[in-house]
N, C-alpha and C positions, 0 to 999 in steps of 0.2 A: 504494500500500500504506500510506503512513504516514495518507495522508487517512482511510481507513479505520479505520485501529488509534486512529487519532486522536479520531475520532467516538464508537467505540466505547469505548474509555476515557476518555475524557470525561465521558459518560455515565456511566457507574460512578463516576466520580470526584463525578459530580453528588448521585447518589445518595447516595454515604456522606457527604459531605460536610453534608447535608438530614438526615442519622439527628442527625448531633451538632447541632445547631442546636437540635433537639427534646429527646434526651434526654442530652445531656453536663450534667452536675449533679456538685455533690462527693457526694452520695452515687451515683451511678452510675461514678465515676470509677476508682472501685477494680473493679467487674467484670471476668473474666476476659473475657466479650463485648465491652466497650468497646475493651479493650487490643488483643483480635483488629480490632475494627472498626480503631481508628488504625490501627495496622501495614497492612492493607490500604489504607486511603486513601496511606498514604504510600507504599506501592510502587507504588500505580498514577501516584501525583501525580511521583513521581521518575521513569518510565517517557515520561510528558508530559512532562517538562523535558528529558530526553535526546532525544528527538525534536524538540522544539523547536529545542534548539540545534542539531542537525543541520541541520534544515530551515536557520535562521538561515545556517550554515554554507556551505550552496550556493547562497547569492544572488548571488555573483561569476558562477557558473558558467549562470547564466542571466538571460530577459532580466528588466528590471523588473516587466511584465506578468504574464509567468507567476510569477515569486514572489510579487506579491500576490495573483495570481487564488487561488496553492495557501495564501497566509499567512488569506486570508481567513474560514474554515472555524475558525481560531482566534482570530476578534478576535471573530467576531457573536458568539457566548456572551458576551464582557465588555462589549460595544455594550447588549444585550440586560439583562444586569443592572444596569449603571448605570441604563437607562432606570428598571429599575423602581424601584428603589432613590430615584432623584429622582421618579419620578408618588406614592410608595406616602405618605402621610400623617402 
C-alpha cells in the first residue's frame, strides 16, 4: 500500500512542484491560485515525509533486502534527477 500511495503522490508532488519552476514570479506570488497551489504541494510533500519515516521506521523489523528492495521506488526519482541535472548544460 505505501508503495502505491507512494508512487502516486509523488507524482503529484512532481507535478506541482514543475507548475512553480515555471510560473512562481513576484508578480504571481500574490495569487489566490498560487497560495492554493503551495498549500497542496505541501500537504502532499508532508504526507511523503510521514511515510517515509514510517517506512524508515521498520527497517529493524525486516530483512536488509527487502527494505531496500521497498526503499528503492524512493531513491530512483532522486538517482534520476541528479542525473539530469549533471548531463543538462
Amino acid at each position: 500500500m505505501v508503495d502505491y500511495l507512494h508512487q502516486s503522490l509523488y507524482g503529484y508532488y512532481e507535478q506541482l512542484s514543475s507548475i512553480f519552476t515555471s510560473t512562481l514570479n513576484p508578480t504571481t506570488i500574490s495569487l489566490p491560485r498560487t497560495a492554493e497551489d503551495l498549500l497542496l504541494a505541501h500537504l502532499v510533500y508532508k504526507c511523503l515525509v510521514k511515510m517515509a519515516s514510517w517506512l524508515w521506521n521498520r527497517m529493524e523489523k525486516q530483512s536488509k533486502e527487502d527494505f531496500f528492495r521497498q526503499l528503492e521506488p524512493w531513491v530512483c526519482p532522486f538517482r534520476v534527477l541528479i542525473c539530469r541535472t549533471l548531463m543538462s548544460p
